[in-house]
N, C-alpha and C positions, 0 to 999 in steps of 0.2 A: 635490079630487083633487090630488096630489099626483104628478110624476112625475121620475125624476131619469135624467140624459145625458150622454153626454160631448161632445155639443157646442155648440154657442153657444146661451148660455140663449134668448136675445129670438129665434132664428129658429125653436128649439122652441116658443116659448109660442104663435106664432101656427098653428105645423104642429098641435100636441095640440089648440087651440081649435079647429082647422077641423075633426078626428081627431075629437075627443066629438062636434061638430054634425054630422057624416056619418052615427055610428052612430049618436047619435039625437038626431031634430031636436027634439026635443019638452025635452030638458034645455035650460036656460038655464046660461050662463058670463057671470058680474058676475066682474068685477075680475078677469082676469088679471095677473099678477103672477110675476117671478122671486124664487126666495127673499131675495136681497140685496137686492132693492126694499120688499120687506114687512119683513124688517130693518131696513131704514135709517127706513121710515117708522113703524118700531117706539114706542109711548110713552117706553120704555126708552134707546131712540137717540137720541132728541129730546131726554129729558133731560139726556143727556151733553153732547149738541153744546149745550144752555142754556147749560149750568157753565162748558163751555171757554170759549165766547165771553164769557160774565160773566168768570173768571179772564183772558182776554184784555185784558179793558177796565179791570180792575182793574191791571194790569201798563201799558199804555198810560198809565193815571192817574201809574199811579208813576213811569215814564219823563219825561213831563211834570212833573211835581213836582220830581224831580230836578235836571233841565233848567234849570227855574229856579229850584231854591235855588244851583244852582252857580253859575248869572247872578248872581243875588243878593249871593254870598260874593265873588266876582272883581270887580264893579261897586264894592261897601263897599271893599275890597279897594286897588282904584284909585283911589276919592274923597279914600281914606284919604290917599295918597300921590303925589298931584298936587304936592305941591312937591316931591319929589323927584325923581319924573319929568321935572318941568319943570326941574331942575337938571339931570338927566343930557342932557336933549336940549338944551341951554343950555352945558355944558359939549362938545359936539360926538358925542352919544352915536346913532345911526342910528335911524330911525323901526324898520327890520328888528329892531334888537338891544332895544328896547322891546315892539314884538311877544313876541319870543322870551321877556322878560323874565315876561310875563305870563300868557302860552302855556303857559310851564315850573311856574307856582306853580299853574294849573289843573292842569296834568298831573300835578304831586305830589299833589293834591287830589284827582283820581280814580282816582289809582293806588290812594292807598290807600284809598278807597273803596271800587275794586272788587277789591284783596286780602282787606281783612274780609269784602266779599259771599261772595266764593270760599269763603274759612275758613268764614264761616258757613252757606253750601250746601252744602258737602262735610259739616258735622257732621251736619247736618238730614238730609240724602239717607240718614247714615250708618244714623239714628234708624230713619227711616222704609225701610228695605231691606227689613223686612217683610212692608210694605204691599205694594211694589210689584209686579208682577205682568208677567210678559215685558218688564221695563223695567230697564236698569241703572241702579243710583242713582248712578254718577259717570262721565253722556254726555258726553265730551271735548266734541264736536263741539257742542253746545249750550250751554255753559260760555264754549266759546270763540268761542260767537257772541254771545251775552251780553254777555262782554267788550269786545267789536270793538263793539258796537253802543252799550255805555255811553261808552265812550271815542269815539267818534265823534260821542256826545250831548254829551257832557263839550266836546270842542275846537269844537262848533258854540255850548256858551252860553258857552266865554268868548271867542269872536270880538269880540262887538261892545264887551266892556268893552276887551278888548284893542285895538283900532280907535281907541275914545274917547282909549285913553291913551295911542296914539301920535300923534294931530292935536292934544295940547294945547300950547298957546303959550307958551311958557317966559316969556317977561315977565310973561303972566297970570298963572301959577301961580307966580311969586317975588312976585309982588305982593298972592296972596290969603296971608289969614293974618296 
């Protein structure tokens, strides 16, 4: 049975279950249920919320991955140029203005990283306009949390190369090499 209300589903479902057992005791009611609960526990629902959360963890990976090739790029990066480093803090250069130094060649790194992403989300979204379906294919508000959230990735993995490369010893590093 089927009944439809205009008011609060779950206080109707148990008024209509008591409503059929009144008028007759002899019907059985298995599984009460609002439409939006038999929806949601629909095959069909289940299978979406699979994919999201798969597309979820596949994006998690990438974030991660990211994370650390930009560690990776910024660390090579700074190995590279430990005597120079070590000459500018040698020459009277500020541990801050070494930070910043390293900071800044990260920040060009995922600028334009996540310019191409943009270019190439805006073309993709373009493609697929389509497909989409009560969704705009260029969500500001998503784009630019994306951004916020890459760049925040970005200036958390070159922290520590940047750290490294402001504790180095300037005698040490005029003296490797």
């Amino acid at each position: 049975m089927i009944l439809r209300s205009g008011q609060a589903e779950d206080a109707v479902l148990g008024t209509a279950a008591g409503a059929i057992h009144t008028a007759d005791p002899t019907l059985a009611i298995s599984n009460p249920a609002t439409m939006l609960q038999r929806l949601h526990d629909s095959p069909s629902a289940s299978l979406h919320r699979v994919s999201a959360w798969l597309v979820g963890g596949f994006a998690a990976l990438a974030l991660l991955l990211s994370v650390v090739g930009l560690y990776g790029v910024i660390a090579y990066s700074v190995s590279h140029r430990t005597r120079e480093i070590g000459l500018r803090i040698a020459l009277g250069a500020q541990r801050s203005t070494v930070y910043r130094l390293i900071l800044r060649e990260a920040a060009w790194l995922a600028a334009g990283g996540i310019g191409a992403g943009l270019l190439g989300s805006l073309t993709a979204t373009t493609l697929l306009s389509k497909l989409l379906f009560q969704v705009h294919s260029w969500d500001v508000a998503t784009l630019v949390a994306v951004a916020v959230t890459l760049a925040a990735a970005a200036l958390l993995a070159s922290f520590l190369p940047a750290r490294r490369a402001a504790s180095v010893n300037p005698t040490e590093a005029l003296h490797a090499e």
